[in-house]
VOGU-3710 file (C-alpha; in Angstrom, 3 decimals, decimal comma):
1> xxxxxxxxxx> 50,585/21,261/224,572  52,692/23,053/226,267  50,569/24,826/229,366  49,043/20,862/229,871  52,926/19,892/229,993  53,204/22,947/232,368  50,360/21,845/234,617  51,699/17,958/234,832  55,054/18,857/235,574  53,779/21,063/237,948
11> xxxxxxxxxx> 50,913/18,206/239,730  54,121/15,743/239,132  56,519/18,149/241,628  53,861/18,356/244,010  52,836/14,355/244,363  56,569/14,237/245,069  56,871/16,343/247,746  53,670/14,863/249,270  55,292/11,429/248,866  58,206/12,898/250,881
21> xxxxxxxxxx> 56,186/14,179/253,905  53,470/11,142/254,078  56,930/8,624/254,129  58,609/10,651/256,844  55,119/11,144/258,984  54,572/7,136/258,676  58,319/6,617/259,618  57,306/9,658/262,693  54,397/6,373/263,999  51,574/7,827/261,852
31> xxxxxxxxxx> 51,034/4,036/260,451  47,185/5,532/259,797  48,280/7,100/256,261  49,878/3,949/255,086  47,221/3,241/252,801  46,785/6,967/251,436  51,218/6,631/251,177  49,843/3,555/248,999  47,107/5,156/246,247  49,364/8,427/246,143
41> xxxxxxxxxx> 52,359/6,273/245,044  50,095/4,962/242,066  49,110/8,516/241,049  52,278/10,015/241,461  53,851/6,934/238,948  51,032/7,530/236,209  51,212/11,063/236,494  55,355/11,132/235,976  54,861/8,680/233,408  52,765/10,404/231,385
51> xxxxxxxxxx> 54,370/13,673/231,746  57,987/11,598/230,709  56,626/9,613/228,220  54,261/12,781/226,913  57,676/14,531/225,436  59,065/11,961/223,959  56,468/10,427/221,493  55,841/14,170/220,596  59,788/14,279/219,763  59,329/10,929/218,079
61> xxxxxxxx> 56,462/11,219/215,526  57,745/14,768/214,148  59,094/14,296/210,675  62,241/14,143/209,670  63,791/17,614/208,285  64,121/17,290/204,942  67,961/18,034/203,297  68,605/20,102/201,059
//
């Protein structure tokens, strides 16, 4: 699990910094990658989802240390 974590954390910090240089060229008068701004916004919020929400229900359905 932990090299697929690797790798989405990884895909996840680069769909971010794409985000970051598509919004500054459309704010620069590129209005033409509006649309690809658009469908990379949807895979960059599944992507950081999954690699968020991953973790936790991994954290969450390991049992309970027993006491001695």
């Amino acid at each position: 699990m932990k090299p697929f974590l690797l790798i989405l954390g990884s895909l996840a910090a680069v769909l971010i910094v794409s985000q970051l240089v598509m919004g500054l060229l459309i704010l620069q008068g590129q209005a033409t990658m509006r649309t690809a701004h658009q469908h990379s916004v949807y895979l960059t919020v599944a992507v950081s989802l999954v690699y968020i929400g991953w973790p936790i229900a991994t954290i969450a359905s390991m049992p309970k240390p027993s006491k001695p």
